[in-house]
C-alpha positions as CSV (number, residue, x, y, z in Angstrom):
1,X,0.0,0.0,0.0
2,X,2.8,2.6,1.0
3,X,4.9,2.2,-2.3
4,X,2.1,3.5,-4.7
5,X,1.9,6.5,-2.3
6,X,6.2,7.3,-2.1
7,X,5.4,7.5,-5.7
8,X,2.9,10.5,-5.3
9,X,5.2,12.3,-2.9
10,X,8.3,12.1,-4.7
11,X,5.7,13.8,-8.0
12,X,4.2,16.1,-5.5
13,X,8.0,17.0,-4.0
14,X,8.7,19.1,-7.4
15,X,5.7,20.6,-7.5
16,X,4.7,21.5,-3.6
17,X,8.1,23.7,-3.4
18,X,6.9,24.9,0.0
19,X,6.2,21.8,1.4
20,X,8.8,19.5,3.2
21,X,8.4,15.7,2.6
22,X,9.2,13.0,4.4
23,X,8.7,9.3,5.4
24,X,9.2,7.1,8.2
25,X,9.1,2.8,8.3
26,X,6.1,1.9,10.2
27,X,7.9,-0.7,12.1
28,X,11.2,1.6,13.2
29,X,11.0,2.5,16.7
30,X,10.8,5.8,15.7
31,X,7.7,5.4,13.9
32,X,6.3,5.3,18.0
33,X,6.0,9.1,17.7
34,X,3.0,8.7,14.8
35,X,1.8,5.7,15.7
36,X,0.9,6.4,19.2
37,X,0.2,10.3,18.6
38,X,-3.5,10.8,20.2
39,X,-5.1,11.9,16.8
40,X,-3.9,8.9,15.0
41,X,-5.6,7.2,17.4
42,X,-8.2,4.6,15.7
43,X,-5.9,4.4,12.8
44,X,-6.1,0.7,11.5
45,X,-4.9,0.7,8.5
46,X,-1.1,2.4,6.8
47,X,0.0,4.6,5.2
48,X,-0.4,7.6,8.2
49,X,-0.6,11.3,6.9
50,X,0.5,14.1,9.1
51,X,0.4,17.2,8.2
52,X,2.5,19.6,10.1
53,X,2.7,23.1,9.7
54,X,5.1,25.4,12.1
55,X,5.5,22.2,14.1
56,X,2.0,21.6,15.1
57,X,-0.3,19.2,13.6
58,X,-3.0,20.4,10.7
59,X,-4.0,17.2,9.8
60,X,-3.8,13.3,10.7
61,X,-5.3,11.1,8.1
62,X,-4.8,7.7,7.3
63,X,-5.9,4.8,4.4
64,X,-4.7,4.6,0.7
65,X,-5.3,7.9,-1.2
66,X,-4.8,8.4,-4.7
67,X,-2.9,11.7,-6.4
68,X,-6.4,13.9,-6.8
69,X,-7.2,12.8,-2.8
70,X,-3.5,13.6,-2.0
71,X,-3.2,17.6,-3.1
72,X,-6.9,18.3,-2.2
73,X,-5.8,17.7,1.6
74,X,-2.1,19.4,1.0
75,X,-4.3,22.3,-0.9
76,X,-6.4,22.9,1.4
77,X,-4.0,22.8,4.2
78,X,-1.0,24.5,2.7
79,X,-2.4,26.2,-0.5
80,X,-1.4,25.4,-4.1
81,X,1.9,25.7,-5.5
């Protein structure tokens, strides 16, 4: 499920300018920090989406998302490139 979406992030990467992308391994201890992070709470399935802006959280969302589902959420949180 997670390598079609590192495909849309690397697209989106060139385009979003503004916007700092990264990843983590769901199963790296590190990973804790999402996983356990109050509003991903209820999260069942992967790939985890948190949005961040200034250090605070704008959005959690999880389940597959296509391209279209992706920017609509970055859009709306972070306006269009």
């Amino acid at each position: 499920m997670c390598i079609p979406v590192y495909g849309i992030m690397e697209d989106l990467e060139g385009t979003y300018k503004h916007i700092k992308f990264a990843d983590m391994e769901f199963d790296n201890p590190e990973s804790s920090v999402i996983r356990n992070a109050p509003e991903c709470r209820g999260f069942y399935g992967i790939t985890f989406y948190r949005l961040l802006q200034n250090g605070k959280l704008v959005k959690a969302t999880t389940i597959f998302r296509d391209e279209q589902q992706i920017t609509t959420i970055i859009d709306a949180e972070f306006g269009k490139p």
